[in-house]
C-alpha positions in Angstrom: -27.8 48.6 31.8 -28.0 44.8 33.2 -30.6 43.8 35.5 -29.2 42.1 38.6 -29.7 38.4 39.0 -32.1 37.4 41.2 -31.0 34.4 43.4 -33.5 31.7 43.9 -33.6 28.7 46.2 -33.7 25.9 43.4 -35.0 23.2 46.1 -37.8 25.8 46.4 -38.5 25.6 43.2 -38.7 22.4 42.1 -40.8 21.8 45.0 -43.2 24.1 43.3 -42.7 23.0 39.8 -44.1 19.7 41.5 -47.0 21.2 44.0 -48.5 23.1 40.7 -47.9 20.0 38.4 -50.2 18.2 41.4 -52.3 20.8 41.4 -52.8 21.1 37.6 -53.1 16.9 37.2 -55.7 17.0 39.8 -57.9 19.3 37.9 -57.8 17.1 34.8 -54.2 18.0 32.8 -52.4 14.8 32.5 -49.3 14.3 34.8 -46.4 14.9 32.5 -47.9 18.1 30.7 -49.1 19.0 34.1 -45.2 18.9 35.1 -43.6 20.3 31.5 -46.0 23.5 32.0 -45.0 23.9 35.6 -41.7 23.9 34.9 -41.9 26.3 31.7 -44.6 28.5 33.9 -41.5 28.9 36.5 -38.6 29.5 33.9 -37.7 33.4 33.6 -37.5 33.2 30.0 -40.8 31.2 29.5 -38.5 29.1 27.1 -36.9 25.9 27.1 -35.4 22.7 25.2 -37.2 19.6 25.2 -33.7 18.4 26.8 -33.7 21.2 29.6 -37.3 20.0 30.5 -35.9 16.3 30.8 -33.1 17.2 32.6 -35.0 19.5 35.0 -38.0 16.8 36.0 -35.8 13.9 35.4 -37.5 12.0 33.3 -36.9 11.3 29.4 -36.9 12.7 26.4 -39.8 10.4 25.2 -42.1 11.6 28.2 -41.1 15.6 27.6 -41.8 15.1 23.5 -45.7 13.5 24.7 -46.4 15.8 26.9 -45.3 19.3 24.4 -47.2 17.2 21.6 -50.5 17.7 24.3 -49.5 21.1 25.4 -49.2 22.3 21.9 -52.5 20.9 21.0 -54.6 22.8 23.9 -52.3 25.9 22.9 -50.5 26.7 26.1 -47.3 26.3 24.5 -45.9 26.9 21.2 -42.4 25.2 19.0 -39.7 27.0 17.6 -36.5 26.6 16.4 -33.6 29.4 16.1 -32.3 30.1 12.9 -29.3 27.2 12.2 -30.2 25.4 15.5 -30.9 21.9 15.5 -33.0 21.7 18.7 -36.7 22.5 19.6 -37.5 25.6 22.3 -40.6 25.3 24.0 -42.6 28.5 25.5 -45.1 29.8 26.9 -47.0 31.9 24.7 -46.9 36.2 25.4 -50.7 36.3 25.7 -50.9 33.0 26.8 -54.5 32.8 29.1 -56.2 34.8 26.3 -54.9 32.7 23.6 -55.9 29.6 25.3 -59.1 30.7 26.1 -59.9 32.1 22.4 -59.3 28.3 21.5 -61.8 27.3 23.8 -63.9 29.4 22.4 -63.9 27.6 19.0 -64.5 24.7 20.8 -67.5 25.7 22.9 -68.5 27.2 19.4 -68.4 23.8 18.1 -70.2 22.1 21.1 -73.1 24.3 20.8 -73.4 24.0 17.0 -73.4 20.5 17.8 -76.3 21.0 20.2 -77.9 23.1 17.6 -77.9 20.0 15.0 -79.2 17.7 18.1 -82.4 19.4 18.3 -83.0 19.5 14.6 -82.7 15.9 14.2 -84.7 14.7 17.8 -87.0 17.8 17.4 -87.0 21.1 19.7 -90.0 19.2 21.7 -88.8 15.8 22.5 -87.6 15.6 26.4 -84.0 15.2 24.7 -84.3 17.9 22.3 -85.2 20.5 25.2 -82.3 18.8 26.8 -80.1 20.0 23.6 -81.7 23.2 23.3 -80.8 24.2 27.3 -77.0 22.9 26.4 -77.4 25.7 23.3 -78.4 28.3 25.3 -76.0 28.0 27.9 -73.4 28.0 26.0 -74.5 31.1 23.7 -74.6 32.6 27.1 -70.9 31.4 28.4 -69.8 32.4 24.6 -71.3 36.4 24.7 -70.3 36.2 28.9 -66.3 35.6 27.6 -66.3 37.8 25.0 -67.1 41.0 27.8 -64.4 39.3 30.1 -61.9 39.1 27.6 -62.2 42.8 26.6 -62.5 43.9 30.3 -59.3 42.0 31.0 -57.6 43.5 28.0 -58.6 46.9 29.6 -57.9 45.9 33.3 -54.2 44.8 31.9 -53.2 47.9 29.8 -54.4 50.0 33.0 -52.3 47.8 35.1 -49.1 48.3 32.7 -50.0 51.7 32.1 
């Protein structure tokens, strides 16, 4: 059985593509990664070539390799290459919000350890040090606060697809 295809109004779309690029640079993702992750974000198959992406934002291939590069070091996209294929695909991963936000965990996990090592060297009582130790605390909190999110989520999501 074949699904029917689903006409869309292309204009539309790559008016979109742009409005959530905006949207995304203006929160503080550069503009081209901004761009190649709206336009993967509004692909069917979450997939495309590093030439599809230049092609669709006309722009070049130079701009669309930076910009993966970035997206693939936050973890919003990942690389792979079919077997005997010579080009790239780009996608979105499956699980892709929780898999981004795991690797901020790591980070925030680093950021508070980093607080932690603050107050050993300035001292716990020093003006700074309390300063460290509140940045510590806050994120322990944020840390334990996204770990019930991301299991309610989880549960909220299966429920949803049930």
């Amino acid at each position: 059985m074949t699904t029917p295809e689903v006409k869309r109004d292309e204009d539309a779309v790559r008016r979109y593509v742009e409005s959530l690029g905006l949207v995304l640079s203006q929160i503080g993702m550069q503009r081209m990664p901004a761009r190649v992750f709206a336009a993967l974000m509004t692909t069917d198959e979450g997939r495309l070539t590093a030439a599809d992406l230049a092609a669709q934002l006309s722009v070049s291939p130079a701009a669309v390799s930076g910009a993966v590069r970035f997206l693939e070091q936050v973890g919003l996209v990942a690389k792979e290459r079919e077997p005997g294929e010579r080009r790239d695909h780009y996608r979105l991963y499956d699980d892709l919000w929780y898999a981004t936000f795991m690797k901020r965990d790591r980070m925030i996990i680093m950021w508070r350890d980093a607080a932690e090592n603050g107050i050993d060297a300035l001292g716990e009582d020093t003006p700074s040090g309390k300063r460290l130790a509140e940045m510590r605390d806050f994120l322990s909190f944020m840390l334990e606060e996204l770990n019930g999110m991301y299991e309610r989520w989880h549960k909220l999501r299966e429920e949803k697809n049930a």
